[in-house]
N, C-alpha and C positions, 0 to 999 in steps of 0.2 A: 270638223267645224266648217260651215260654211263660208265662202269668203264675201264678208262683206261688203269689200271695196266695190266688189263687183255686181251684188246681187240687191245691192239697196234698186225697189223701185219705185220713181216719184208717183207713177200716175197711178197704181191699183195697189198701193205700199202699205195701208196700214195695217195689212197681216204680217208683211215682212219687216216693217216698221218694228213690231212689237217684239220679231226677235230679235231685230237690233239693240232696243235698249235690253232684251234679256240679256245678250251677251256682254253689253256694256254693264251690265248687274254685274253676273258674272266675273267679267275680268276684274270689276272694281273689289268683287270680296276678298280677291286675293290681295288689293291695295295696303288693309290693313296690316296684314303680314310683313308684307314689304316693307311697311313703313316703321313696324313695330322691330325692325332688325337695322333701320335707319336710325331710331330713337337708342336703340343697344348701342350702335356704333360712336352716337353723340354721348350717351355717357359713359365711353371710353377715353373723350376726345382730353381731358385732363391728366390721365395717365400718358397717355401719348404723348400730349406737352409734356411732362416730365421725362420722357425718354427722349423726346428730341431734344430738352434741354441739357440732358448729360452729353447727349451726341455733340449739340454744340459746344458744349464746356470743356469734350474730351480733344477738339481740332482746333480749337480757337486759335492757338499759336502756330497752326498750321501755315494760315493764311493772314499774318498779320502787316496791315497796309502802313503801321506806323501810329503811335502814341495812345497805345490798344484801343484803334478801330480792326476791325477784323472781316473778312469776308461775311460772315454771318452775322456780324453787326448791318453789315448795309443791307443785307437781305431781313431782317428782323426790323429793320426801319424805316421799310418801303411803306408809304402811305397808302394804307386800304380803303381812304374813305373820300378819295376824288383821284384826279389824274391817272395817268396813263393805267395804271392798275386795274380801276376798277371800269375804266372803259373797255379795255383791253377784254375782261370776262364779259361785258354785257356784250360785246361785237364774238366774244365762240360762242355764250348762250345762243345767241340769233342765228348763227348761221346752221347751227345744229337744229334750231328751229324749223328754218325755211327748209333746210335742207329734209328734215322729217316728212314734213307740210307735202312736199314734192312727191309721197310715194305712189297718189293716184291723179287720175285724172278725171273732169265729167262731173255732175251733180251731184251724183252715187256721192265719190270721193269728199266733195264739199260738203255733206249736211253728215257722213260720219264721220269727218274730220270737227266742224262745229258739235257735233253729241259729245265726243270724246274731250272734249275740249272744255266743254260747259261742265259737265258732270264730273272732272277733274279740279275744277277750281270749285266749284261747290265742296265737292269733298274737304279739298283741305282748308277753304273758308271754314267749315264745321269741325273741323278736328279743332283749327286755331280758337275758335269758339270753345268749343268745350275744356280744350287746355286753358283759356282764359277765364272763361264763366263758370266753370263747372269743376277744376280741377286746381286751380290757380296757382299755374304751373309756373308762372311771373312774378309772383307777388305784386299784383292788378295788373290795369288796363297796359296795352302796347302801344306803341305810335301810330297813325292811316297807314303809314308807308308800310309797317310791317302784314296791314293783310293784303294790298295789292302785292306784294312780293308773296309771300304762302300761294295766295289762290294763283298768280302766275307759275309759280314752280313746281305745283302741281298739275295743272294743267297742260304746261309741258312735258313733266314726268308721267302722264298717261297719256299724250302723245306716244312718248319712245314705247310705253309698254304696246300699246295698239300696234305698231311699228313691228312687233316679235314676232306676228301673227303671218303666215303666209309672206313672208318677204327672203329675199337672199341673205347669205350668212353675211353677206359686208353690211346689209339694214341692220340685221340684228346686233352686230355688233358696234356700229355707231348708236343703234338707239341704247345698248347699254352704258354706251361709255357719255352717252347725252344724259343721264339721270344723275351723276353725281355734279355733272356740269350746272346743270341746272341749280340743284340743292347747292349748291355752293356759291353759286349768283346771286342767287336769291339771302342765303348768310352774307353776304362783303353786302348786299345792300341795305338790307336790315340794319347791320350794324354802321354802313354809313350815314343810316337816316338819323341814329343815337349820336353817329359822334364821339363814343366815347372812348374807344380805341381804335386809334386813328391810327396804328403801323401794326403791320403783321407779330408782330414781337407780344405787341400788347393783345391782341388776339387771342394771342395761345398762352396768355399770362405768363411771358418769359420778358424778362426787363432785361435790356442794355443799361440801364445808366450802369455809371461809373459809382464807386462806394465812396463815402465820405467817412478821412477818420475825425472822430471828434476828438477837443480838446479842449479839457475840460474847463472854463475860464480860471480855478482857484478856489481855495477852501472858504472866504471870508468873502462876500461881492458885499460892495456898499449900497451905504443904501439909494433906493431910486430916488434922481433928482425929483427937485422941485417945479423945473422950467421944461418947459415942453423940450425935447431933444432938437426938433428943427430950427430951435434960436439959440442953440450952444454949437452946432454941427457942421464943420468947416470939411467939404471931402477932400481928399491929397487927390493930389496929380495924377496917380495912378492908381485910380479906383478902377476896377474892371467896369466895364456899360452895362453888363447883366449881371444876374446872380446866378448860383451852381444849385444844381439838381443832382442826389446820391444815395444809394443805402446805404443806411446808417450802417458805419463799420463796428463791426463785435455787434450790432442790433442792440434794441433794444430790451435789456433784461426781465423775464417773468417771474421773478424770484418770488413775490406774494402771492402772484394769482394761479401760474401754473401754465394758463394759457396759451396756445397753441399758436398766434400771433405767426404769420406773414411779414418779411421785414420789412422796417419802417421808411417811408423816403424823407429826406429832408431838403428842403430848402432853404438855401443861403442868400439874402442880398448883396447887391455889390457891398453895400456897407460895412456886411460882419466879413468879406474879403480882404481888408484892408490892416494893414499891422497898429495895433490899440484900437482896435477896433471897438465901437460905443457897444454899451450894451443895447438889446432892441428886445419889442414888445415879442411877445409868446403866442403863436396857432397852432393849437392842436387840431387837427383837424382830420374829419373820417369818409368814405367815398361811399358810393350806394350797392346792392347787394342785384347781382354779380357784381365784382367788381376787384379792381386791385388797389392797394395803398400805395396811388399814383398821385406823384406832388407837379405832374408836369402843369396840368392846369393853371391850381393856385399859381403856380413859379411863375407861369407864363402872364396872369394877372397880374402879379406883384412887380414882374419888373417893367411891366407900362406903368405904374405907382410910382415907383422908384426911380425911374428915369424921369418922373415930372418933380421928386423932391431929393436931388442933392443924394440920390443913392441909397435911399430910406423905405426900410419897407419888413415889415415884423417877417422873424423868423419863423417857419410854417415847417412843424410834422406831422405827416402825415401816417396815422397810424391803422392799424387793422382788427376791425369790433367783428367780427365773421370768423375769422381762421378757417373754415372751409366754405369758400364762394356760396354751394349751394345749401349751405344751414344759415337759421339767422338766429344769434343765442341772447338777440331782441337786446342787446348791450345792460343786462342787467348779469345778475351770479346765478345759473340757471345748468342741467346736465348737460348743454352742450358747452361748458365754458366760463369761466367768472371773468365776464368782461366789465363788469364796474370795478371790482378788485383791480382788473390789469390797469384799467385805464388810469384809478385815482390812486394806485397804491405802487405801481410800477412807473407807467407813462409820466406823470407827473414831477414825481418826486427826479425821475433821472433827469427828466428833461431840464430842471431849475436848478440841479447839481451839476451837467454834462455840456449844456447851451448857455451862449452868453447872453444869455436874457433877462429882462428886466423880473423884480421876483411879485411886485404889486398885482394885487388880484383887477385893476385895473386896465392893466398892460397885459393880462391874459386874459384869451377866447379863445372859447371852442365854438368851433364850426363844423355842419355837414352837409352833405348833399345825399336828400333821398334816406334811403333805409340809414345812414349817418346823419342828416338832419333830424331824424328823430331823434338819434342820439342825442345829437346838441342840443335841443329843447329838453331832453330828460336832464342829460347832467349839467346843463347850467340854470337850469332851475333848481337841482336837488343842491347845488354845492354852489352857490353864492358868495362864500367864502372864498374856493379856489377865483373862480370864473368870474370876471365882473363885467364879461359881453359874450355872449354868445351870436352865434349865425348861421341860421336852419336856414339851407337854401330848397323849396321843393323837399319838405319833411313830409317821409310818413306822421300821421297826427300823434298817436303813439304805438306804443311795441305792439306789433302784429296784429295793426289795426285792418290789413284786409286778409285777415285770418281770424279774427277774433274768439271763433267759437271754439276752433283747434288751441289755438295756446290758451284759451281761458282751461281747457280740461289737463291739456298737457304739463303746461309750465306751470300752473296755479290749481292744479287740483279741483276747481270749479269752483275756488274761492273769489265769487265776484268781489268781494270789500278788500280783497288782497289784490286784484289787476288794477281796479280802479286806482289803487294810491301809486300806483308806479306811473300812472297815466301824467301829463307834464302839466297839462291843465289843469284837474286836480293837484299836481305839487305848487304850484304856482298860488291856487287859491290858498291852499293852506297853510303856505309860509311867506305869502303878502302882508306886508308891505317890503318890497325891495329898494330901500332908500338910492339904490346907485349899482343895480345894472341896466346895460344897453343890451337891447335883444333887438334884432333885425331878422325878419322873415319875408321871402323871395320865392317866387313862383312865376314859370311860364307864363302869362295872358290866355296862351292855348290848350296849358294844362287842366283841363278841366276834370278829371278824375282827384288830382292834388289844389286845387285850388283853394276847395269849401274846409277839409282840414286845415290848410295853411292861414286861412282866415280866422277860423275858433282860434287857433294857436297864440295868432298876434293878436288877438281880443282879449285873451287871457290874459297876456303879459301884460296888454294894457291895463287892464282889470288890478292887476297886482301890482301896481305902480313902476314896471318899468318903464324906462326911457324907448319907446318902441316902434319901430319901422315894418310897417307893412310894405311890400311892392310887386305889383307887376310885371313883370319884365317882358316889353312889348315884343310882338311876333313870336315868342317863344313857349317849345312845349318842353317834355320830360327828357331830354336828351342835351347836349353839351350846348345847345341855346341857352336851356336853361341854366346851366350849372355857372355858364363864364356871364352872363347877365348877370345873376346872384351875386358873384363873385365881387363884379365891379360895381353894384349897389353895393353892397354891403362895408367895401372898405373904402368906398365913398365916404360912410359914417361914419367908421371907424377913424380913420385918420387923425382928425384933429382929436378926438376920447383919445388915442393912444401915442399924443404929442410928435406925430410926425408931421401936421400940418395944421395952418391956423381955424381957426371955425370959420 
């Protein structure tokens, strides 16, 4: 092979031009391979979490710092999605950059450095394209940030491959060990653009919190006051300032449905930390697909609430419509899973026997975010009775609505008149008038992929006589902007509907 770096010429080039980008053909056919042995590696990456979580669970008491934090708790809960961390990778991605950049010198060098360059981010602009358009390997659109990270860290990774060619065994093997650098810069930025797993732990879907045992309030609860709870609610002295975040201990039971369910987290406000503790209103609530049955969020909204009312703030669990991150079993009873079963025949019932929670379909909502928003808009539309508010924050409109034509063969046999009635807008029309629920729908400003279903959604509900809140949530797209905006509209609303604060 001839050496490029060397033999590029400006002034009578475009014969030798044209074997440059051959060989830039060339090297790039093998890209797909490569890449195709990167994609095998990623989905291995959840087996993997599972064996580093035994590894961690096997040493835990190795290195314990005191009141079970553990060295691999702090390591699990290093923030991936600003500070030192994720600066830290963008300053070795660069230097392994520049450092590549450096291997020639002279025009030559700079116009096959720019070919390699361009034609590496184009590549994986186009893969991300076709993964998104073509293959919908997301279930829809990604964030901006997500293609400037792909086409950068491709473009770097066909750097280091250019780099193999003609250079000393120390290039070759910096530019080896530059390619997962890369690929893995470019993942901590992706997922800091989302937001949504903001410590290494959660990454690799391994959870530190601590477990929570429940107990149980008693066979006989009375019945729900008359007076809003914020004008009977004196808090003692030693109300904790927060509330507690934990998996539920023993989990929550599948006994009806079967369901393969991920364990549930729960959230506590300082209120229900307190001895006679009041009973408080009920969220069930679901996260979006990838994703874990993480209550940090909610928690984390609720006790800005909470800390504004005397310690008040509905108990939140958070449970799991997925069972395996990368299936979606579209939260109806379907081959991968009877998740309406778990949810209203398992989730519910435990939760009103096991939580001290108020039992009025009032003082209960469901809430979701994302592939779990659509949740909420299905099951509090189908079940009025349980639910008397629901809160889609950023919903899919409904079940595998950017899949449609695949679940319509798959999950319904190609029974249009059967997909359509699971649809929420359709539930909605057909069992309108809803004398007295509250339905709130939330969405980015910037989410423009989810925006125009989130608006049919809240028109529907309107349509059907709920009590209904559409909102925008300014500057925000599909990632933890959105979700904690949602979040804080929405129990904005809720508040005084579920007597923890005045209207």
């Amino acid at each position: 092979m001839p050496d490029l770096v060397r033999d590029v010429d400006l002034v009578g080039g475009t014969g030798i031009l044209q074997g440059t980008f051959d060989n830039v053909e060339g090297t790039f056919d093998n890209v797909e391979g490569t890449f195709d042995n990167v994609d095998g590696a990623f989905d291995n990456i959840e087996g993997t979490s599972d064996a580093v979580e035994g590894t961690f669970d096997a040493v835990e008491g190795t290195f314990d710092l005191g009141e079970g934090t553990t060295v691999w708790h702090l390591v699990l809960d290093v923030s991936v999605v600003d500070g030192p961390f994720l600066i830290t990778m963008c300053l070795i991605a660069a230097a392994f950059f520049i450092y590549l950049l450096g291997r020639g010198d002279g025009w030559s060098w700079v116009l096959t450095a720019i070919v390699v360059l361009v034609v590496g981010a184009i590549v994986g602009g186009g893969i991300l394209w076709v993964a998104v358009n073509v293959l919908d390997s997301f279930g829809g659109p990604v964030a901006d940030d997500t293609w400037l990270w792909i086409s950068a860290a491709f473009a770097g990774i066909a750097l280091a491959i250019w780099n193999l060619w003609h250079s000393r065994w120390w290039r070759k093997l910096i530019a080896v060990v530059a390619i997962p650098v890369f690929s893995l810069t470019a993942m901590f930025g992706i997922n800091a653009a989302y937001g949504l797993d903001p410590t290494l732990g959660a990454l690799l879907g391994i959870s530190t919190a601590d477990t929570i045992d429940v107990d149980p309030p008693g066979e006989t609860a009375a019945a729900d006051p008359a007076e809003p709870l914020y004008l009977t609610w004196t808090p003692p002295p030693d109300m904790p300032a927060t509330g507690t975040i934990g998996i539920v201990g023993d989990g929550v039971p599948n006994t009806n449905s079967g369901f393969p369910a991920r364990p549930a987290q729960l959230y506590l406000p300082p209120a229900a930390l307190v001895t006679d503790a009041p009973r408080l209103p009920l969220v069930i609530m679901m996260m979006g697909q990838p994703g874990d049955p993480e209550a940090s969020f909610i928690g984390a909204v609720l006790d800005g609430f909470a800390a504004e009312h005397d310690g008040l703030a509905p108990i939140a669990l958070v449970v799991d419509q997925l069972g395996d991150p990368a299936q979606d079993p579209l939260c109806l009873d379907t081959d991968l899973g009877d998740v309406e079963t778990y949810l209203m025949q398992d989730v519910v019932p435990w939760a009103r026997a096991n939580l001290n929670v108020l039992q009025g379909r009032q003082f209960t909502t469901v809430a979701g975010y994302s592939n779990g928003g659509g949740c909420a808009a299905y099951f509090g539309a189908k079940h009025p009775d349980v639910f008397g508010n629901l809160l889609a924050i950023s919903p899919v409109e409904f079940a595998g609505a950017e899949r449609r034509d695949d679940v319509l063969a798959s999950a319904f046999d190609g029974d249009k008149l059967a997909y359509n009635a699971v649809k929420p807008a359709n539930i909605m029309a057909a069992m309108a008038p809803y004398p007295d629920t509250t339905a709130i729908f939330t969405v980015g400003a910037n989410d423009g992929a989810f925006v125009p279903g989130t608006q049919r959604l809240a028109d529907a509900a309107l349509a059907a006589g709920m009590a209904t809140t559409f909102f925008l949530v300014p500057d925000a797209d599909h990632g933890v902007s959105g979700l904690n905006g949602g979040l804080e509209k929405g129990f904005e609303v809720l508040y005084p509907r579920l007597g923890l604060s005045e209207r």
